[in-house]
Biopython code that builds the backbone (N, CA, C, O; Angstrom):
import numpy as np
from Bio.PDB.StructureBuilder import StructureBuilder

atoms = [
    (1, "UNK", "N", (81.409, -1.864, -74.512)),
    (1, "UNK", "CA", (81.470, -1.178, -73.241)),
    (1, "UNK", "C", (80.046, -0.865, -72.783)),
    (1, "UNK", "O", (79.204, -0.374, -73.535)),
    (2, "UNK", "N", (79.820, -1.190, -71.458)),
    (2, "UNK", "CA", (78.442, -0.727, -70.760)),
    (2, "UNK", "C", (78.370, 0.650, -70.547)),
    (2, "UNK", "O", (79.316, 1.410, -70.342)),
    (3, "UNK", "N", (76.768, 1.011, -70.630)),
    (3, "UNK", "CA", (77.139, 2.547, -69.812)),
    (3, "UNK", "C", (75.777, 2.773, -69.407)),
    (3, "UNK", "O", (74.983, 1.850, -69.589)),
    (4, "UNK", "N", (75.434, 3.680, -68.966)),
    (4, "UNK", "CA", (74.105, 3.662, -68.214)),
    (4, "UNK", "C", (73.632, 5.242, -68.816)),
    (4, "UNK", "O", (74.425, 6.174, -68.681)),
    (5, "UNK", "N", (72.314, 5.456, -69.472)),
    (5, "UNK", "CA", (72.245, 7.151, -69.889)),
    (5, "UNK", "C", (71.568, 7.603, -68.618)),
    (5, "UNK", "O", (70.863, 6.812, -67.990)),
    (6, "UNK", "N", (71.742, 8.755, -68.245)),
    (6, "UNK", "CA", (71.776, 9.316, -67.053)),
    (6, "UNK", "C", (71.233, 10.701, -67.167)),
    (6, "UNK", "O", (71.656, 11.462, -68.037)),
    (7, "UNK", "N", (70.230, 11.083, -66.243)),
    (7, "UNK", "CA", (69.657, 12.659, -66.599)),
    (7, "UNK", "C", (70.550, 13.669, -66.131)),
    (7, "UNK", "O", (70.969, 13.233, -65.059)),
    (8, "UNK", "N", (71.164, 14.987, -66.390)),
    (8, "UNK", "CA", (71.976, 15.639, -66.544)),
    (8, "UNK", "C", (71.055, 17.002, -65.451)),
    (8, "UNK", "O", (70.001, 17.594, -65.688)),
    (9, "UNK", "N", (71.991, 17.106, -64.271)),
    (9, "UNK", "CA", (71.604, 17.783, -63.318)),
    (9, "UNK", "C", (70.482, 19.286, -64.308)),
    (9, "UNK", "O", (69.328, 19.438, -63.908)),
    (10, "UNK", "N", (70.854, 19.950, -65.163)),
    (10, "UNK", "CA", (70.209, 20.373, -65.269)),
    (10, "UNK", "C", (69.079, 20.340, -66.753)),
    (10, "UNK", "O", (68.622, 21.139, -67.570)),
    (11, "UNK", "N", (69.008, 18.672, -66.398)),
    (11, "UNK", "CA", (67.842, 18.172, -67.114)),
    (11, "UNK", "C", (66.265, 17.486, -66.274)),
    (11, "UNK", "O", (65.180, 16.978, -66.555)),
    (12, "UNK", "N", (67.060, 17.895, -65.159)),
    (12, "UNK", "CA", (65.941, 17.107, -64.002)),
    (12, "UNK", "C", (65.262, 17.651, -63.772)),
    (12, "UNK", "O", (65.501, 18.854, -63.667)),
    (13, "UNK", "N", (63.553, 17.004, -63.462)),
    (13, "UNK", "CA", (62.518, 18.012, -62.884)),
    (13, "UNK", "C", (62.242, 16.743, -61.820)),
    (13, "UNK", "O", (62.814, 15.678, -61.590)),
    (14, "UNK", "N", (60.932, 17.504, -61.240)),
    (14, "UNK", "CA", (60.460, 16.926, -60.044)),
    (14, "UNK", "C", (60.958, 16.405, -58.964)),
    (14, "UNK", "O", (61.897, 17.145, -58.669)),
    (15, "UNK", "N", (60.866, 15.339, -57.988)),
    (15, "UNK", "CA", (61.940, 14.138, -57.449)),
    (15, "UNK", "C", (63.585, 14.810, -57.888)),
    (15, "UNK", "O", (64.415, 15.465, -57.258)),
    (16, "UNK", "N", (63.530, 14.330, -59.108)),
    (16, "UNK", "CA", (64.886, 14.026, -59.437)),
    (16, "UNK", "C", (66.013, 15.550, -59.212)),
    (16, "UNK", "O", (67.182, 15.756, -58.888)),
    (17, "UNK", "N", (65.130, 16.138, -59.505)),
    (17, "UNK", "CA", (65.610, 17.958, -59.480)),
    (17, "UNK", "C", (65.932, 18.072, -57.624)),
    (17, "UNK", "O", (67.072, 18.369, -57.267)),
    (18, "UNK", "N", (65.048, 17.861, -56.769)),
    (18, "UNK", "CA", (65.123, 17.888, -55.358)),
    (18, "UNK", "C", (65.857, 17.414, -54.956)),
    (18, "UNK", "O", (66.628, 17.942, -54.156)),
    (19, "UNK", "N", (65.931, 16.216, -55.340)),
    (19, "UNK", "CA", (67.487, 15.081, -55.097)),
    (19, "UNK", "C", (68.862, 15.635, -55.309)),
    (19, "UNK", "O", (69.826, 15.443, -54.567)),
    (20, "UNK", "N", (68.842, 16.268, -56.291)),
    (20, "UNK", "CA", (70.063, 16.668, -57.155)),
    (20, "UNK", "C", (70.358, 17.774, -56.186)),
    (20, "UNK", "O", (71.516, 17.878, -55.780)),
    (21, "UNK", "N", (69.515, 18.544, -55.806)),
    (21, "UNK", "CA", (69.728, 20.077, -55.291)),
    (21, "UNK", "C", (69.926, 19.750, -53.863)),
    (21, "UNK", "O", (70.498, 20.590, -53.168)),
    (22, "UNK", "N", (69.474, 18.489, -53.264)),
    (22, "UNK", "CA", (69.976, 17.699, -51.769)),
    (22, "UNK", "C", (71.544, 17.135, -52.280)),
    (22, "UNK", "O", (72.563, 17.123, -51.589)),
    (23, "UNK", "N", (71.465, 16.893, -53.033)),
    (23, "UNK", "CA", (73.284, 15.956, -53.361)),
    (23, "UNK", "C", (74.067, 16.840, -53.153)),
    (23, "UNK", "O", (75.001, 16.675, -52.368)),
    (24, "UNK", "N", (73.820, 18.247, -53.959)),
    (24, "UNK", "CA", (74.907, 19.348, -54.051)),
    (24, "UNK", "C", (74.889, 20.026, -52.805)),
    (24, "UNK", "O", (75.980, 20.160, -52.251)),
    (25, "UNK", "N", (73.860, 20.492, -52.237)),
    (25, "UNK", "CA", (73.955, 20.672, -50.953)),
    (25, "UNK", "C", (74.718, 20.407, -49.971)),
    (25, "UNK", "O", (75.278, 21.300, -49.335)),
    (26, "UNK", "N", (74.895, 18.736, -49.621)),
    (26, "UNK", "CA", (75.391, 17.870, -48.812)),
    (26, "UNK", "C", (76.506, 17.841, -49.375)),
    (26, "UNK", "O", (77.357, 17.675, -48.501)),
    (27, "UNK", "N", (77.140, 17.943, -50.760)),
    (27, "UNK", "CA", (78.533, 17.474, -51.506)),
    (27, "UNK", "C", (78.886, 18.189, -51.810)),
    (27, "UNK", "O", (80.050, 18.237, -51.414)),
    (28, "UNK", "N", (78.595, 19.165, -52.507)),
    (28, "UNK", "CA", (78.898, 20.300, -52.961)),
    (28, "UNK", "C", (79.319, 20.381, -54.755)),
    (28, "UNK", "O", (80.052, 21.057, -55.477)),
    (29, "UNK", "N", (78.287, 19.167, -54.906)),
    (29, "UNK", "CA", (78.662, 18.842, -56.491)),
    (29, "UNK", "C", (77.621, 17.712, -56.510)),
    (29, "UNK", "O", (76.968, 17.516, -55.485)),
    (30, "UNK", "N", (77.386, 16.831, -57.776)),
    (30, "UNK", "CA", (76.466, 16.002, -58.136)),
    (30, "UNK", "C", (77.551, 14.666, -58.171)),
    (30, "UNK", "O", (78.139, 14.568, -59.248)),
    (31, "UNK", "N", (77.875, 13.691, -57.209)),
    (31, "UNK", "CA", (78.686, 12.953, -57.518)),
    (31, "UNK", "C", (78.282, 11.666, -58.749)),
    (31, "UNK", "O", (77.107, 11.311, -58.662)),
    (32, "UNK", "N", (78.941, 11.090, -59.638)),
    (32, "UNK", "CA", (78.295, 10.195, -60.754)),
    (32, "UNK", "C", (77.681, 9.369, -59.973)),
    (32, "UNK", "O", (76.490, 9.308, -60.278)),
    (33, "UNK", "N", (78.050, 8.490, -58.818)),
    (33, "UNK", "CA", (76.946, 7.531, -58.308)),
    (33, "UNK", "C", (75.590, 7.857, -58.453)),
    (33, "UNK", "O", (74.705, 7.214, -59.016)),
    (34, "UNK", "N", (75.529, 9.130, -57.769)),
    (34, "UNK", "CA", (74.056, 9.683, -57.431)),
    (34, "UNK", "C", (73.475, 9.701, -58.790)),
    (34, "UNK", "O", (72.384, 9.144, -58.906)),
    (35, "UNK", "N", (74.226, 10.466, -60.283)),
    (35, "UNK", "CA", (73.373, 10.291, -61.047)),
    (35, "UNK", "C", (73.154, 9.348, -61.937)),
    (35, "UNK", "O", (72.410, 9.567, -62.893)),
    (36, "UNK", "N", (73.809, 8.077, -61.746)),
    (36, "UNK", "CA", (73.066, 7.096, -62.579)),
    (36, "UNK", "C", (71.718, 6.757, -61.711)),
    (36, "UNK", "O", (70.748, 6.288, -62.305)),
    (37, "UNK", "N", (71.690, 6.879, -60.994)),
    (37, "UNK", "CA", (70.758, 6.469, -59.919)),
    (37, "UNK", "C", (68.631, 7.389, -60.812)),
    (37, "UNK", "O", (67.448, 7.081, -60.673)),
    (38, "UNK", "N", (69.375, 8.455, -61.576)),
    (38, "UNK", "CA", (68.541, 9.139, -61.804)),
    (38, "UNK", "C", (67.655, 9.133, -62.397)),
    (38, "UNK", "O", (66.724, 9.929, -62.267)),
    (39, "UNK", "N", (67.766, 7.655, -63.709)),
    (39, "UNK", "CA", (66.461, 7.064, -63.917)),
    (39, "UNK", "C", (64.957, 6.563, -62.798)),
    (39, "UNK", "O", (63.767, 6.342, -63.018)),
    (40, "UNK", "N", (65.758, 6.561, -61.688)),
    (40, "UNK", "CA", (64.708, 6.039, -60.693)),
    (40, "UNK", "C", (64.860, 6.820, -59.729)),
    (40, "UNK", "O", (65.697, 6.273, -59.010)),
    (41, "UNK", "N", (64.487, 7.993, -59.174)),
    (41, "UNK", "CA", (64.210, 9.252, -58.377)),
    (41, "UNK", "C", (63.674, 8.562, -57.325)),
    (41, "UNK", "O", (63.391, 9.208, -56.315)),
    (42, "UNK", "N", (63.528, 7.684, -57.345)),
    (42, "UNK", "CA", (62.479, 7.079, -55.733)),
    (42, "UNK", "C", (63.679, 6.545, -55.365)),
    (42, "UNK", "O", (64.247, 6.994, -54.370)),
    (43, "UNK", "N", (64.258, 5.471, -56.142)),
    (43, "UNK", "CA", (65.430, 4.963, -55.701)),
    (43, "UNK", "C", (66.506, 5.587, -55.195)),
    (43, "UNK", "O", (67.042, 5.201, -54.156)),
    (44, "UNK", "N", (66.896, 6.545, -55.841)),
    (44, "UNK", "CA", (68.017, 7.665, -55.510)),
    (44, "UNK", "C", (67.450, 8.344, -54.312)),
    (44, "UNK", "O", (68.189, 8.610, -53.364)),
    (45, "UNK", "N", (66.217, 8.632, -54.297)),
    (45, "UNK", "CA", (65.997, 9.303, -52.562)),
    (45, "UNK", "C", (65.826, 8.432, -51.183)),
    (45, "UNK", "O", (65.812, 8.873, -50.033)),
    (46, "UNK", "N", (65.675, 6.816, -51.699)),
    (46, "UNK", "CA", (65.547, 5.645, -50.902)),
    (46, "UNK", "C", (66.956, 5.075, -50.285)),
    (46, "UNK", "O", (67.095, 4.644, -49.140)),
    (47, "UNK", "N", (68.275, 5.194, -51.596)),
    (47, "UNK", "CA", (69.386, 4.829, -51.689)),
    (47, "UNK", "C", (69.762, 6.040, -50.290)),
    (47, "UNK", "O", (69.752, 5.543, -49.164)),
    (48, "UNK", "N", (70.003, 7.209, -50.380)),
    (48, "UNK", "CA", (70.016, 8.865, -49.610)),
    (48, "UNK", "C", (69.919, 8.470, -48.383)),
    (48, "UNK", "O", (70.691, 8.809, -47.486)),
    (49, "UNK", "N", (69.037, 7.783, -48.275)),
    (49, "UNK", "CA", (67.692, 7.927, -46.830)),
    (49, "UNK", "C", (68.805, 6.520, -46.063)),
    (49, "UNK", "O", (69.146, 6.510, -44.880)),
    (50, "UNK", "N", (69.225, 5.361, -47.186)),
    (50, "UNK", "CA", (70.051, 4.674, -46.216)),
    (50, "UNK", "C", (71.294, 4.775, -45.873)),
    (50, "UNK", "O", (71.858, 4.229, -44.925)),
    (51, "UNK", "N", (71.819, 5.651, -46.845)),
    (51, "UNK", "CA", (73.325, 5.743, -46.625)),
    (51, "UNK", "C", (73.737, 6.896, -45.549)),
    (51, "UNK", "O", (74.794, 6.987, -44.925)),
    (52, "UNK", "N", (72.516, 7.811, -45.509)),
    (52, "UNK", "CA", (72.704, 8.412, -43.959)),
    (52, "UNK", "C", (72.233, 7.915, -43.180)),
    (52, "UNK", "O", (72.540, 8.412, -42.096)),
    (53, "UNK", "N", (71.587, 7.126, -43.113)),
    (53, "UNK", "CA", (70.992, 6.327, -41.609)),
    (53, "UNK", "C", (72.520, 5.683, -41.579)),
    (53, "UNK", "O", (73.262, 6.255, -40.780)),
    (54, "UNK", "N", (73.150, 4.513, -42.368)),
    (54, "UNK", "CA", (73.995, 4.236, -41.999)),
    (54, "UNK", "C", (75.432, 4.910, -41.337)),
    (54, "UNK", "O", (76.155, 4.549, -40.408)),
    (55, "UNK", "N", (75.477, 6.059, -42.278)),
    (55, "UNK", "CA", (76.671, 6.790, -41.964)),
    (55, "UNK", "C", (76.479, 7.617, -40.338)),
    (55, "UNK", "O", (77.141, 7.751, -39.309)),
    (56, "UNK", "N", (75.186, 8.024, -40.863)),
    (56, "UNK", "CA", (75.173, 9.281, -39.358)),
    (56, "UNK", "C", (74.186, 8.676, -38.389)),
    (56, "UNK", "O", (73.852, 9.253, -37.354)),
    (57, "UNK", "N", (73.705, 7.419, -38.783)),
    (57, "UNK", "CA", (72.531, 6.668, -37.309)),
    (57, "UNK", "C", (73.557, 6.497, -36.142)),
    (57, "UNK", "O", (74.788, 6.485, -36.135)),
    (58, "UNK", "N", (72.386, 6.336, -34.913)),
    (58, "UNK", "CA", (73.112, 5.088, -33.905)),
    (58, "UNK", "C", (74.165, 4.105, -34.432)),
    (58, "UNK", "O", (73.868, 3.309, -35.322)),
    (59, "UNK", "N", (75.478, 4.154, -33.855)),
    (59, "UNK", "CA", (76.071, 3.387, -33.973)),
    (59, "UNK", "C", (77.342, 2.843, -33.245)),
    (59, "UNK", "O", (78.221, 3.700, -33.340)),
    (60, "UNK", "N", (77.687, 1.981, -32.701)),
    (60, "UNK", "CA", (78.873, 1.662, -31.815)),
    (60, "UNK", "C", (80.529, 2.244, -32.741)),
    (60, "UNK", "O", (81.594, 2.450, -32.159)),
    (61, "UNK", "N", (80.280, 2.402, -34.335)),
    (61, "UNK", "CA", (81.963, 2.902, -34.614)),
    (61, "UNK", "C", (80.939, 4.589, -34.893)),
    (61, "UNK", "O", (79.832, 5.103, -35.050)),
    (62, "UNK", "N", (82.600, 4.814, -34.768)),
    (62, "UNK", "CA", (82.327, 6.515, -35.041)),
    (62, "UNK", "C", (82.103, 6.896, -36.327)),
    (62, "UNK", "O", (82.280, 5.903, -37.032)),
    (63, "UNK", "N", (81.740, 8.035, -37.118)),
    (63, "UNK", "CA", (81.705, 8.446, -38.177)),
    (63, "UNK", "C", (83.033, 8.290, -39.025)),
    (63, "UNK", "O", (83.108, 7.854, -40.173)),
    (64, "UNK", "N", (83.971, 8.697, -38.292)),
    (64, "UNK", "CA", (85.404, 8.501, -39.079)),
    (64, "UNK", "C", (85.716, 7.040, -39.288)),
    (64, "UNK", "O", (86.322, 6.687, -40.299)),
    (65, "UNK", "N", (85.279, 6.074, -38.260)),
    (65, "UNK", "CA", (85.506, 4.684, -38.587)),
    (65, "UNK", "C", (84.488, 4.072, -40.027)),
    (65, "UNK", "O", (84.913, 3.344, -40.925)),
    (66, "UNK", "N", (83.263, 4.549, -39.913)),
    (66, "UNK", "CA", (82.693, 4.641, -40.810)),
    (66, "UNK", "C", (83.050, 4.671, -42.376)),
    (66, "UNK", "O", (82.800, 4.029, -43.396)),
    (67, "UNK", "N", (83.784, 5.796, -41.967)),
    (67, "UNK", "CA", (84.389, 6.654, -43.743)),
    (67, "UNK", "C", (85.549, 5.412, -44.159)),
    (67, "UNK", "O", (85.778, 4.869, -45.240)),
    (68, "UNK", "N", (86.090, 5.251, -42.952)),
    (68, "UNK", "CA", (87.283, 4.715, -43.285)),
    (68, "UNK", "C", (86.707, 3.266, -43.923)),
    (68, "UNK", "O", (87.237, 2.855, -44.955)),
    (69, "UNK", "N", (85.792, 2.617, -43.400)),
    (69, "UNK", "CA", (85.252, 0.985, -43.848)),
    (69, "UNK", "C", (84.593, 1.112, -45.242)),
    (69, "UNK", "O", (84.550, 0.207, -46.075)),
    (70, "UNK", "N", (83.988, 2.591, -45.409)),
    (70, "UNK", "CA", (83.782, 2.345, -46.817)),
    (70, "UNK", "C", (85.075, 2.747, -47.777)),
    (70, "UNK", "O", (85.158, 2.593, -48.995)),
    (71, "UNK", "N", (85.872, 3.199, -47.044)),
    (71, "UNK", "CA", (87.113, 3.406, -48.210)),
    (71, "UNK", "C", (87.521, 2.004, -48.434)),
    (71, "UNK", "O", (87.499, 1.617, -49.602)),
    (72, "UNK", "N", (87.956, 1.032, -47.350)),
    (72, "UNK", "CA", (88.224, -0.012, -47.874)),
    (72, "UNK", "C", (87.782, -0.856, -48.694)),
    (72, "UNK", "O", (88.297, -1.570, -49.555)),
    (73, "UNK", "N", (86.588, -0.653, -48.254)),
    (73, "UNK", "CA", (85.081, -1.726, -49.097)),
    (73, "UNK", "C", (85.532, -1.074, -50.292)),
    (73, "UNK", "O", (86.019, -1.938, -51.022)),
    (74, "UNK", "N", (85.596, 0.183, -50.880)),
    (74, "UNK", "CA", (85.725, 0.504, -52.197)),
    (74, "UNK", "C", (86.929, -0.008, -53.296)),
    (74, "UNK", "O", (86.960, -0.368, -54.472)),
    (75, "UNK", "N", (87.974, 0.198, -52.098)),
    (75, "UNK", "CA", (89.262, -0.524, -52.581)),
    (75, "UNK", "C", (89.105, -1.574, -52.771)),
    (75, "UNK", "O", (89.501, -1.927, -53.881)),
    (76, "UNK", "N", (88.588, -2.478, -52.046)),
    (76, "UNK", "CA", (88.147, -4.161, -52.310)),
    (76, "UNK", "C", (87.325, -4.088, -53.638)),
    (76, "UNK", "O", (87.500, -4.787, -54.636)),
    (77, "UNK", "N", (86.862, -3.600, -53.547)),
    (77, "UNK", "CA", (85.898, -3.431, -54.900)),
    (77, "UNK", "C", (86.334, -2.830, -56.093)),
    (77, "UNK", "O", (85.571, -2.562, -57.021)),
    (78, "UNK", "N", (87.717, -2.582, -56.092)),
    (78, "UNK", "CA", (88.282, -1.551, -57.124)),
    (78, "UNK", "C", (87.104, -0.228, -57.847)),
    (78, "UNK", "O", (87.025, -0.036, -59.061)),
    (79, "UNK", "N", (86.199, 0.637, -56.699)),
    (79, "UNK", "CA", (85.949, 1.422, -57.380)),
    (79, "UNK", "C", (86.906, 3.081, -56.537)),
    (79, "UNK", "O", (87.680, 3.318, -55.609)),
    (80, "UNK", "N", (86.196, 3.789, -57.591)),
    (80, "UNK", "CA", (86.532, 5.289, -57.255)),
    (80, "UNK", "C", (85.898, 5.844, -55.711)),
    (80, "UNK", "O", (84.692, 5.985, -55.506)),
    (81, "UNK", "N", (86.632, 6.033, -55.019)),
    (81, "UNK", "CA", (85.611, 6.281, -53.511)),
    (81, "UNK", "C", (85.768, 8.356, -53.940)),
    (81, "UNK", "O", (85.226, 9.181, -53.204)),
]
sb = StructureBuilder()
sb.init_structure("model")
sb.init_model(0)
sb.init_chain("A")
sb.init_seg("    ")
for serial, (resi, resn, name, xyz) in enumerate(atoms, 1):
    if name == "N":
        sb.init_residue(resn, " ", resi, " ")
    sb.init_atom(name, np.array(xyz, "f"), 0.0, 1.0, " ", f" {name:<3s}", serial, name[0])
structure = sb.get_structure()
């Protein structure tokens, strides 16, 4: 079985600590995506930076159409949305 080791919200400093304390903020929890992401703190704040441009930028569908295309995409993908 694969698995990825992952820094533990309150094992994080720097970057990664800011990130974490933006995730919970916005989520109201540390979702697992965000923290495998946590070996690479640039990445995880780069990954952030596009998934709200995508979600909340300019865009011809609405936010709810939005939510809804990644629910499917996830289902297509058999993951956990």
């Amino acid at each position: 079985m694969s698995w990825i080791r992952t820094i533990k919200p309150d094992e994080a400093e720097g970057l990664l600590r800011s990130e974490y304390e933006a995730a919970q903020k916005r989520a109201g929890r540390i979702w697992q995506i965000v923290q495998i992401m946590s070996q690479q703190p640039v990445v995880l704040k780069t990954s952030m930076a596009v998934y709200g441009a995508i979600m909340q930028g300019r865009s011809s569908l609405t936010r709810v159409q939005r939510e809804m295309l990644a629910v499917i995409v996830s289902k297509a993908n058999e993951c956990h949305y």
